[in-house]
N, C-alpha and C positions, 0 to 999 in steps of 0.2 A: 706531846707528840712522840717525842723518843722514850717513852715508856709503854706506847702502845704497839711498837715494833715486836717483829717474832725473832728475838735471838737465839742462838747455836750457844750452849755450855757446851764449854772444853773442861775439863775436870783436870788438874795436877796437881802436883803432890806441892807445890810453894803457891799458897794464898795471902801472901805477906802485902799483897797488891788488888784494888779492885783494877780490872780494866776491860773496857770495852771498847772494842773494834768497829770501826764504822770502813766495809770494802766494799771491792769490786771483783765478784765471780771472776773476770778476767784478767783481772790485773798482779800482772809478776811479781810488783813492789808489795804485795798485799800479801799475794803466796809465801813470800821470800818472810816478810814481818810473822805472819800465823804459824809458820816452821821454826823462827826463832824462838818464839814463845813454848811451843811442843816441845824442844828440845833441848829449851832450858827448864822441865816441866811447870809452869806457871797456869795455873789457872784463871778463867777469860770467858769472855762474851763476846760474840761476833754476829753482825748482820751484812747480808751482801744486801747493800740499794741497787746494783742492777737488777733484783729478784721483786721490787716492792713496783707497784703502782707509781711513776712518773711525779705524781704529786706526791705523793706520801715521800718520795727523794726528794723532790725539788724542798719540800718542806724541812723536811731532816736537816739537807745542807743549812738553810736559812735559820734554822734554829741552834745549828751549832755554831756558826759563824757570828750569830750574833752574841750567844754566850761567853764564848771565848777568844771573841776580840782577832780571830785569825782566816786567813783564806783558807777554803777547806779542799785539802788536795788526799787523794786516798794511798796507803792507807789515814786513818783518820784516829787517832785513841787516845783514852780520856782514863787517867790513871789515879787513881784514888778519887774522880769529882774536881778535882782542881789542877791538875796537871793535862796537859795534851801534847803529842807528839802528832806532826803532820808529815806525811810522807815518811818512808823506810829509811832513815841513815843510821845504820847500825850504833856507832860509838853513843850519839844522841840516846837510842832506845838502852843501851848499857846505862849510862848516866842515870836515866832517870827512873828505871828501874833498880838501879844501886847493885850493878853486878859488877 
């Protein structure tokens, strides 16, 4: 299911990280995380699910909640395949990025 999603590459100069972004067009906390990323230049994948078909989200969430064992709140990213960050708390996204 979540490989047949339409993601957004962002291109930067530190690919030292996979990481994919799972947001919300609207959402601050999503804005605020894709500008840390920019401007730390990291390169990234990013889908808005408010943009996908209702089921094609409802599904996404269900498939990652079940992968990684957590409530899925946005933003949502999944960092090398085995790490996940849920929701924007800066010092968190430093950590587990290794900045």
């Amino acid at each position: 299911m979540l490989d047949t999603l339409n993601y957004t590459a962002v291109a930067g100069e530190r690919k030292d990280h996979s990481i994919t972004i799972y947001a919300l067009s609207t959402c601050g906390f999503c804005k605020r995380a894709l500008t840390f990323l920019n401007d730390r230049g990291f390169s990234y994948r990013y889908v808005y699910l408010d943009q996908v078909p209702l089921e094609t989200k409802n599904e996404c969430k269900k498939t990652l909640k079940e992968k990684y064992k957590d409530d899925i709140a946005f933003p949502f990213a999944v960092v090398d395949d085995g790490k996940h960050l849920v929701g924007f708390i800066e010092p968190d996204w430093m950590k587990t990025l290794g900045i």
